[in-house]
TORTI-83391 format. One line per field, with one value per residue (C-alpha): residue number from 1; residue in one letter; chain; x, y, z. Coordinates in steps of 0.2 Angstrom, whole numbers. Each point is the difference from the previous one (the first is absolute). Layout:
num: NUM|...
residuo: A|...
cadena: A|...
east: X|...
north: Y|...
up: Z|...
//
This chain:
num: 1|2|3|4|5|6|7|8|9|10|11|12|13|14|15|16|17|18|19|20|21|22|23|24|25|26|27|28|29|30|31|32|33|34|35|36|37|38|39|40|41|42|43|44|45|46|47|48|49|50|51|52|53|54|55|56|57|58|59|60|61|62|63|64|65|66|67|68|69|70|71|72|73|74|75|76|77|78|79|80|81|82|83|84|85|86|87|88|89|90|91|92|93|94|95|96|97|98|99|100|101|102|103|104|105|106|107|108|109|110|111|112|113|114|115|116|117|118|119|120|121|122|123|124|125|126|127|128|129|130|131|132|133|134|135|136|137|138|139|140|141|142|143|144|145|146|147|148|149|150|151|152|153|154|155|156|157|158|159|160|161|162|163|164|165|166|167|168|169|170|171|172|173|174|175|176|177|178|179|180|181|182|183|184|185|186|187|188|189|190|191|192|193|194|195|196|197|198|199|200|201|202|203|204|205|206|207|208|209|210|211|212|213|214|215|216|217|218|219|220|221|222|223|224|225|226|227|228|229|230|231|232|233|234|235|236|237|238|239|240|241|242|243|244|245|246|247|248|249|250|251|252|253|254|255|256|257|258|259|260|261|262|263|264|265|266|267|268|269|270|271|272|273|274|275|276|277|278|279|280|281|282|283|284|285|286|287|288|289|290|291
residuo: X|X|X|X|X|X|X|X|X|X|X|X|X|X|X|X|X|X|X|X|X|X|X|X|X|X|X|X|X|X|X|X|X|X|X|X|X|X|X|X|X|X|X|X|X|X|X|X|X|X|X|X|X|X|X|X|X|X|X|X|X|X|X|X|X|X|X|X|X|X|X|X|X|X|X|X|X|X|X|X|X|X|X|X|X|X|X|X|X|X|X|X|X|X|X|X|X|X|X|X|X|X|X|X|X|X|X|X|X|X|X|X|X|X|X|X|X|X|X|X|X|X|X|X|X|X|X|X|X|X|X|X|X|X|X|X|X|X|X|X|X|X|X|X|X|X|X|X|X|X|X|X|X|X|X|X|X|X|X|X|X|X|X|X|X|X|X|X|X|X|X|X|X|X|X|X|X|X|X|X|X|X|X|X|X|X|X|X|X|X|X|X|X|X|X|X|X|X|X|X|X|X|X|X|X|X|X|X|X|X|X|X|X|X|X|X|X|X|X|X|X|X|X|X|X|X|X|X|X|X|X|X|X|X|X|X|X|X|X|X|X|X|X|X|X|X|X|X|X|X|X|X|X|X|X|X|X|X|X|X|X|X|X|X|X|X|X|X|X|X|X|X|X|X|X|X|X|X|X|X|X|X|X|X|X|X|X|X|X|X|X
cadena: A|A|A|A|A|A|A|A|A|A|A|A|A|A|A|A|A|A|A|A|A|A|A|A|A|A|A|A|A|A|A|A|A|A|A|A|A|A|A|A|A|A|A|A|A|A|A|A|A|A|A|A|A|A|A|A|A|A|A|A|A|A|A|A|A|A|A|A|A|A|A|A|A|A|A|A|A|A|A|A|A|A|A|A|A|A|A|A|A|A|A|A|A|A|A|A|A|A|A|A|A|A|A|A|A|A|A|A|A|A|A|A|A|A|A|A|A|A|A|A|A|A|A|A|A|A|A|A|A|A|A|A|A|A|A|A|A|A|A|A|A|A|A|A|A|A|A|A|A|A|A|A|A|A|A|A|A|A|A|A|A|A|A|A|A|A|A|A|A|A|A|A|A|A|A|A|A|A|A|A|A|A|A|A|A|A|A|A|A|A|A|A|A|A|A|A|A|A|A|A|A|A|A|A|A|A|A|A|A|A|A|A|A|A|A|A|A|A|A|A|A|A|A|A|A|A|A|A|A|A|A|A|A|A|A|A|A|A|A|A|A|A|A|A|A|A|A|A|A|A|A|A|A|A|A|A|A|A|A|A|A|A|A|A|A|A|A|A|A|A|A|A|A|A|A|A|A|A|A|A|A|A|A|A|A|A|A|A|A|A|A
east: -514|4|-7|15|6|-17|8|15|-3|-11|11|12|-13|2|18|-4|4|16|13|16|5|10|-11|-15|11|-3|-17|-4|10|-10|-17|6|3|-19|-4|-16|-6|7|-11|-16|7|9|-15|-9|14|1|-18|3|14|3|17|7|17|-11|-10|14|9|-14|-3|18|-2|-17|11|14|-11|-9|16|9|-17|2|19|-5|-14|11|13|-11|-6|16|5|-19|-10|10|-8|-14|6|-17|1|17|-6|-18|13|11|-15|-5|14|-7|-18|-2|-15|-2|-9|6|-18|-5|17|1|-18|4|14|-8|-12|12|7|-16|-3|18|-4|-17|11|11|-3|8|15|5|19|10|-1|-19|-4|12|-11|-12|4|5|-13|-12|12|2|-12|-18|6|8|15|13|15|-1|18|-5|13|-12|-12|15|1|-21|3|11|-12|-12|-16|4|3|-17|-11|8|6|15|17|18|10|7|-18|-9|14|0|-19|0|13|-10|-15|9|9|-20|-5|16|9|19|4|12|9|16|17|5|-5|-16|-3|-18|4|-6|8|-10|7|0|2|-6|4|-6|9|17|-3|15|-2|13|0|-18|-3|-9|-4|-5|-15|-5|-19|-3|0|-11|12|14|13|21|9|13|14|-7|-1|17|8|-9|6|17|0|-10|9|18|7|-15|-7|0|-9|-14|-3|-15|-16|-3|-9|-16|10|14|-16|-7|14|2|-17|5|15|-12|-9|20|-2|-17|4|16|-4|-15|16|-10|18|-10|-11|17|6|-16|1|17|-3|-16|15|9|-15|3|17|5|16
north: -95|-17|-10|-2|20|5|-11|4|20|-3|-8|13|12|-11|6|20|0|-8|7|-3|13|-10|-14|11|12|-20|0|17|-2|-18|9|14|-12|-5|21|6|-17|-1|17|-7|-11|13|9|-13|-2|16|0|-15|9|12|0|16|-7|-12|14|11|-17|-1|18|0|-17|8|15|-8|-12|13|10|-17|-2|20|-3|-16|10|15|-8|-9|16|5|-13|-5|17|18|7|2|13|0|-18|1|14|-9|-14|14|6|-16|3|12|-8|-16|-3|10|-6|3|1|13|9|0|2|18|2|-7|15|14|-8|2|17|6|-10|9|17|-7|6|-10|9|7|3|-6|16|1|-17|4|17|-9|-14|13|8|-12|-4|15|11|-10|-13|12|-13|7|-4|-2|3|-3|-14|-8|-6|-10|-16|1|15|-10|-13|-1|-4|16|11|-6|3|16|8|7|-10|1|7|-18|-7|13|-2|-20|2|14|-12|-16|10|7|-19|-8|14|-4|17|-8|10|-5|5|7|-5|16|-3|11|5|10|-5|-14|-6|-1|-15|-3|-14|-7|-18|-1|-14|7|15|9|12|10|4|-1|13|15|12|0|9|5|-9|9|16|2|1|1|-8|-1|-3|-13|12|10|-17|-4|16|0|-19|5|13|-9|-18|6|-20|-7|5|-16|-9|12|4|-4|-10|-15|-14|-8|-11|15|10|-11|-1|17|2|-15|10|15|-9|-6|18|1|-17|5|16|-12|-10|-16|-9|-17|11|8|-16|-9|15|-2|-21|6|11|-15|-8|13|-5|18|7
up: -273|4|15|8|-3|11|14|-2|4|14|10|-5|8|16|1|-2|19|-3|13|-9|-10|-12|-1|-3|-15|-8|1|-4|-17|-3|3|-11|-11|-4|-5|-2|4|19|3|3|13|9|1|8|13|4|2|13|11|14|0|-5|-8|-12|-7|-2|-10|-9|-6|-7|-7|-10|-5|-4|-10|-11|-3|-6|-13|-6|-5|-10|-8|-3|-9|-10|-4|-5|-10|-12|4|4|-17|11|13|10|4|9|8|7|6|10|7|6|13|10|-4|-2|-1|-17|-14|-16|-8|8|-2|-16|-5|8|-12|-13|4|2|-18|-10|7|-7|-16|-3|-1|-12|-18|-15|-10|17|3|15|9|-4|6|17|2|1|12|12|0|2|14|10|-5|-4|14|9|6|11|8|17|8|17|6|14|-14|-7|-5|-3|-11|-12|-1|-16|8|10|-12|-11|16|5|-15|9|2|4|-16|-7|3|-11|-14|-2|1|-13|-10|0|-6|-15|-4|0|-13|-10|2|4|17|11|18|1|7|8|21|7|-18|-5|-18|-11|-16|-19|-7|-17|-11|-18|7|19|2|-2|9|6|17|-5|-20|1|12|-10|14|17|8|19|0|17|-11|-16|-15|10|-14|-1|-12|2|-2|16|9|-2|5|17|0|-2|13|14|-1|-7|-4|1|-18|-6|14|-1|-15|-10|1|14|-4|10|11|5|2|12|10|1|8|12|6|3|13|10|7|9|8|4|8|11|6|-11|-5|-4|-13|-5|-1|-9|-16|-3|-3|-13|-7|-4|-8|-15|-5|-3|3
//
């Protein structure tokens, strides 16, 4: 940062106290300006104040800060590296802890991989393979979901779910999901809301994979060999969202299931009467560009 940068944001730490509404909404969108970089500084005012309107201008200055640095590294995400679901959803969890390091994230997962990985056998089928990741899941590691409403939005979060072994429902499935996508077995969420199902995904040319055609059968990972057929899928489909088959129908991709696991977390801070939380998921939403 240039010289005259560092002065210029302290002496916009000088004005933290400003009194003037209007005049100060300036200065906060000019110190916000500076991101990550501002943070350091603020701490260091809030270190040197007593006033209790300063530290509260502060601590939404830091959050805002951090949440404004997680959209640009969401959408980037979205845009160079959504074939890796597991680094979206280490960035999501950075929202309820920011301080996570991805190193030691995803050295768990790494972990949980290879122990799935080492109960593969070559020549297996789909099914086998999928056997066998659920059972490694919820039978060896003994994961569970955990549908106690308090623990949410932890819950949702991955390095939550790694320590624990127990997570909401959409937390366990993206996991289980990210997992399977790093081994090279093509699984993928689904469209239809507050769905147990996950989507196999098959193409001979990744790259023009279709979420729809493609789509060979789905299975509930919760449950070992637990399998439906598309046919069976589609009926329920049909009957549960009558006009809305098209919308719902098929395979999601990473970004979609990303947001989906994003708009799980609107209800918890909902229910906690936290409307700038509310507020601060449905801006990472928009990071995604989905529809």
């Amino acid at each position: 940062m240039a010289k005259n940068e560092k002065k210029e944001i302290s002496n916009l730490m000088e004005l933290l106290d400003e009194q003037d509404e209007s005049l100060f909404a300036r200065i906060f969108e000019k110190i916000l300006s500076y991101g990550l970089a501002a943070i350091p500084y603020l701490e260091i005012a809030r270190e040197k104040s007593l006033d209790d309107l300063v530290h509260s201008r502060i601590r939404n200055l830091v959050s805002r800060i951090k949440v404004q640095n997680l959209f640009s590294e969401l959408h980037n995400w979205a845009i160079m590296d959504s074939d890796d679901l597991l680094k979206g959803y280490y960035i999501v969890s950075k929202y309820q802890f920011p301080d996570l390091e991805e190193e030691r994230v995803m050295a768990k997962v790494e972990s949980l991989k290879k122990e799935v990985w080492l109960e593969l056998k070559k020549g297996m089928t789909p099914f086998e393979e999928l056997k066998v990741m659920s059972k490694v899941f919820f039978e060896i590691k003994k994961m569970w979901i955990n549908p106690n409403l308090d623990a949410m939005p932890d819950s949702l979060c991955l390095n939550a779910v790694l320590n624990s072994g127990k997570g909401y429902t959409q937390a366990l499935s993206v996991l289980y999901t990210g997992i399977a996508q790093r081994l090279g077995i093509p699984i993928y969420g689904v469209r239809r809301p507050e769905s147990f199902l996950l989507a196999y995904v098959y193409s001979a040319n990744p790259h023009e994979r279709d979420m729809y055609k493609d789509v060979q059968f789905y299975l509930n990972p919760f449950y070992v060999g637990f399998f439906s057929s598309i046919d069976e899928v589609e009926r329920d489909l049909k009957n549960d969202f009558p006009g809305e088959f098209e919308k719902y129908k098929g395979a999601c991709t990473n970004t979609e299931l990303i947001a989906q696991l994003l708009n799980s977390m609107v209800c918890p801070f909902y229910n906690q009467s936290r409307e700038d939380k509310v507020d601060d998921i449905d801006m990472l939403i928009k990071a995604l560009n989905v529809d």
